[in-house]
C-alpha positions in Angstrom: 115.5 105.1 71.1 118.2 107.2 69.6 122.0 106.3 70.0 122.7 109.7 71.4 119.4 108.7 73.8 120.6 105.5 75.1 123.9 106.8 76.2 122.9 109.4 78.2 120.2 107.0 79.9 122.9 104.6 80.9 125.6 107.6 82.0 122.7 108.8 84.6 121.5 105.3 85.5 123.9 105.1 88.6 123.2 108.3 89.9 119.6 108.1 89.2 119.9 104.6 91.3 121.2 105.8 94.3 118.4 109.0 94.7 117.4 107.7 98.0 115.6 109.6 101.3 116.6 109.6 105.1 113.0 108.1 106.0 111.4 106.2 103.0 108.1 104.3 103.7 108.1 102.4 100.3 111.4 101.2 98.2 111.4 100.7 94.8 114.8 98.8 93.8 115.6 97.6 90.2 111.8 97.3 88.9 111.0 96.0 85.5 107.2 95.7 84.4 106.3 93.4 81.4 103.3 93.1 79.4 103.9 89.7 77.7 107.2 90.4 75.7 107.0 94.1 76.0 108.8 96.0 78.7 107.3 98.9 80.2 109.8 99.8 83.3 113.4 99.4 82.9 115.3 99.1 86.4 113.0 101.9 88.0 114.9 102.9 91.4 112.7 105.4 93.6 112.0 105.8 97.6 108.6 107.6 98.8 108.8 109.3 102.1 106.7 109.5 105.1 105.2 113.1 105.0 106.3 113.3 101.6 104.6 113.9 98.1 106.5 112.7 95.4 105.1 113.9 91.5 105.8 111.7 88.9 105.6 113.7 85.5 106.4 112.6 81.8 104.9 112.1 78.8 101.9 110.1 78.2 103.0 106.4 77.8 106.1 106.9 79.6 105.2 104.5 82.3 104.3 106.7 85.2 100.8 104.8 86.0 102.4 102.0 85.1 104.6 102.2 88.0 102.4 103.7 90.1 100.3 100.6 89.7 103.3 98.5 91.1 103.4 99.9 94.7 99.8 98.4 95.4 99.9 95.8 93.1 96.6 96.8 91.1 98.8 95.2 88.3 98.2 92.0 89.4 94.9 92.1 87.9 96.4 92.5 84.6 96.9 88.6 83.6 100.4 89.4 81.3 101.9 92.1 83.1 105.0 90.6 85.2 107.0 92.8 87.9 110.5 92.4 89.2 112.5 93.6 91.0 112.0 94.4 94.9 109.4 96.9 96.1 108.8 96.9 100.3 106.8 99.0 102.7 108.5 99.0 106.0 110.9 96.6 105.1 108.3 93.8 104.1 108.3 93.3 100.4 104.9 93.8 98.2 105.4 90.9 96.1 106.7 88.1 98.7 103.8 85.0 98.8 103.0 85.7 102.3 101.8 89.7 101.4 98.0 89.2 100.9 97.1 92.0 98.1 93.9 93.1 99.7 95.5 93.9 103.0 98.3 95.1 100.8 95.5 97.7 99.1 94.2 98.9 102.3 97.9 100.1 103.8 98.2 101.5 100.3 94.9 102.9 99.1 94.7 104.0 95.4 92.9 107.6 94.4 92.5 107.1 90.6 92.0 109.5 87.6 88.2 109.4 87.4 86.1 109.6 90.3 84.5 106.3 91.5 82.2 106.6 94.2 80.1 103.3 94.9 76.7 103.3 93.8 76.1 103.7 97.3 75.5 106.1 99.8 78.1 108.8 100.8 77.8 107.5 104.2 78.4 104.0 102.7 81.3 104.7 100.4 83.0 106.0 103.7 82.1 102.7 105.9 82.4 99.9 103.7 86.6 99.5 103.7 86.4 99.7 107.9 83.2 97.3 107.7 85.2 95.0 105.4 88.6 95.3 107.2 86.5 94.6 110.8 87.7 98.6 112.1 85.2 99.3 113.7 83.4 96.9 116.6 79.9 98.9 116.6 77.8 101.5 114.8 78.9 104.6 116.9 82.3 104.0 116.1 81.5 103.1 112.5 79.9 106.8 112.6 82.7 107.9 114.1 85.4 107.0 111.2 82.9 108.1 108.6 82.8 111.6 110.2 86.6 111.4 110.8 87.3 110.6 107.5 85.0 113.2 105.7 86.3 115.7 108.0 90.2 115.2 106.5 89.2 114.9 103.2 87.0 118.8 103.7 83.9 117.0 102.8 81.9 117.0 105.9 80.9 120.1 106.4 79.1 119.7 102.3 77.3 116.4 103.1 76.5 116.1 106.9 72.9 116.8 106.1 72.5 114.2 103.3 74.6 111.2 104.4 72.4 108.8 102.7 71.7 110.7 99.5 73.9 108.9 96.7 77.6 109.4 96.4 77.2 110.3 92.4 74.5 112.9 93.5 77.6 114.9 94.5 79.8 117.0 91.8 82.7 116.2 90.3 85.9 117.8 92.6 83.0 116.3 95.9 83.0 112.9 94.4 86.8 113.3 94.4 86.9 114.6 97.8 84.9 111.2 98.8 87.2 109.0 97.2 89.8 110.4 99.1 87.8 110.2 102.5 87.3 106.4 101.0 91.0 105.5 101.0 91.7 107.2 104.1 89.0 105.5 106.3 91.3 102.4 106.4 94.4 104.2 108.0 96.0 103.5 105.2 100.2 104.2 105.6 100.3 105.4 101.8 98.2 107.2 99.2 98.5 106.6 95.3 96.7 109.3 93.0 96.9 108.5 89.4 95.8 112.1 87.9 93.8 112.5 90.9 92.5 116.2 88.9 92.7 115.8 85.5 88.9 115.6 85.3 88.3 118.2 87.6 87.9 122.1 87.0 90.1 124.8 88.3 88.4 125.7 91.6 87.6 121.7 92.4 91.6 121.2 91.1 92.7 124.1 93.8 90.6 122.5 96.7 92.0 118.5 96.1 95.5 120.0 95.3 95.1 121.7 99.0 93.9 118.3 100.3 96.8 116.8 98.9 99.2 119.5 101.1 97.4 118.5 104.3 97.3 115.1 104.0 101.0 115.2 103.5 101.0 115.3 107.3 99.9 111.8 107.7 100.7 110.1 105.0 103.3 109.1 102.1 101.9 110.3 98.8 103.2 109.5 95.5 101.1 111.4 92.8 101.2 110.7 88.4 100.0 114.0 87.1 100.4 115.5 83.3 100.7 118.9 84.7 104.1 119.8 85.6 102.0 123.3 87.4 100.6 120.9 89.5 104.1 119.0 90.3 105.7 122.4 91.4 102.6 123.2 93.6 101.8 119.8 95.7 105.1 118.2 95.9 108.4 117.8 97.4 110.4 115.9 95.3 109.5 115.0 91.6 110.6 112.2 89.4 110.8 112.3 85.6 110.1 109.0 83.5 110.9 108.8 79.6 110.4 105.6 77.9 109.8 103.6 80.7 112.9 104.6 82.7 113.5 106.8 85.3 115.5 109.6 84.0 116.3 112.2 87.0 114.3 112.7 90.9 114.8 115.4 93.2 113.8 118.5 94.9 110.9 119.5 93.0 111.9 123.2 92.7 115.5 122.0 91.6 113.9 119.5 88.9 112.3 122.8 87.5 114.7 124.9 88.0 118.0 123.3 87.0 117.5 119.8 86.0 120.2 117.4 85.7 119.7 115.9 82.3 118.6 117.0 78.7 115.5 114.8 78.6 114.3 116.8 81.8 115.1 119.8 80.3 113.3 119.2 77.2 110.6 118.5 78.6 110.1 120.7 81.1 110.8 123.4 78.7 107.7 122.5 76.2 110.6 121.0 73.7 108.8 117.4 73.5 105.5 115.6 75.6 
């Protein structure tokens, strides 16, 4: 990192630590990540809100998933990578021996860049987290999340005639939409999407990106995307990350329109990323 680079990162680093919200569901305060000797996060600082999307943009490397990955500890299955630092939901902290991760994963599902659907059926894909997690005390009410969940995720409708036909039978932006109606069928409190539509085309991109606006009603969302267009449509506030740090968050339409800091500027302006 360049002289001129550093300084400006440590002039903002008390104003980016104090960009807080009124009603935050998950706190981030002071994270570092580590993958053996290397750092990845530098004393991240960032709130996500109840009814709230947050977009987390920058270039590729920059630490964006990387952080994402912290706030439902998916990086504990990465054997060198060490976090510090204090991230809670509600108050309880995500990293404290008494948080179990799995319970941990089903308050705070994770929608990732790639479709997954089980090799299952669609029906299944929906039923197996309240099957696991014991929601559900008999078939009709099993049916009843499945159709619930489909429903919010704009799915049913596509796939109530062929609820056992395989989830990959369905195409791309649907096998999305069934991830989504995955995560959700566990009441979860928050929603992670790491590039939730990069591998998606423009119509199935439009529908999920819609999703994403409706869902916001429910839940906390933090999204990683690479496409700022995307940032300025789905969210509310958007945080920039360069190098691992946290460079500038706020209103999304401010962040675009008048950011605070250089970096931002430069990037948001095609400059560099």
């Amino acid at each position: 990192m360049s002289d001129a680079a550093k300084e400006a990162f440590d002039a903002l680093k008390e104003t980016v630590g104090r960009v807080t919200v009124d009603d935050p569901k998950m706190q981030a305060q002071n994270v570092d990540v580590f993958y053996g000797d290397k750092q990845a996060i530098y004393d991240v600082t960032l709130d996500v809100a109840k009814n709230e999307v947050v977009a987390m943009i920058g270039p590729s490397g920059c630490g964006k998933s990387t952080f994402l990955r912290c706030l439902n500890r998916m990086n504990d299955t990465i054997p060198s990578c060490k976090v510090t630092g204090d991230i809670t939901l509600e108050g309880e902290s995500l990293y404290s021996k008494d948080m179990d991760p799995v319970l941990l994963r089903a308050r705070v599902g994770m929608v990732f860049q790639k479709p997954n659907p089980f090799a299952k059926s669609i029906y299944d894909n929906v039923a197996y987290g309240p099957k696991i997690h014991g929601l559900a005390n008999n078939r009709a009410e099993l049916d009843d999340i499945v159709e619930s969940s489909l429903q919010r995720a704009g799915l049913f409708d596509e796939v109530k005639d062929r609820l056992t036909a395989p989830g990959t039978s369905l195409s791309g932006g649907q096998q999305q939409r069934l991830c989504i109606a995955r995560t959700i069928a566990v009441s979860p409190e928050v929603i992670l999407m790491d590039e939730p539509c990069s591998a998606l085309d423009p119509i199935a991109t439009a529908r999920i990106e819609e999703l994403i606006d409706e869902l916001r009603e429910n839940y906390a969302i933090a999204i990683v995307t690479h496409s700022m267009q995307q940032a300025a449509r789905v969210s509310q506030r958007t945080a920039y990350f360069h190098l691992g740090k946290l460079v500038e968050v706020g209103e999304t339409k401010r962040i675009f329109t008048n950011p605070s800091h250089e970096l931002t500027e430069n990037y948001i302006t095609g400059r560099f990323g």
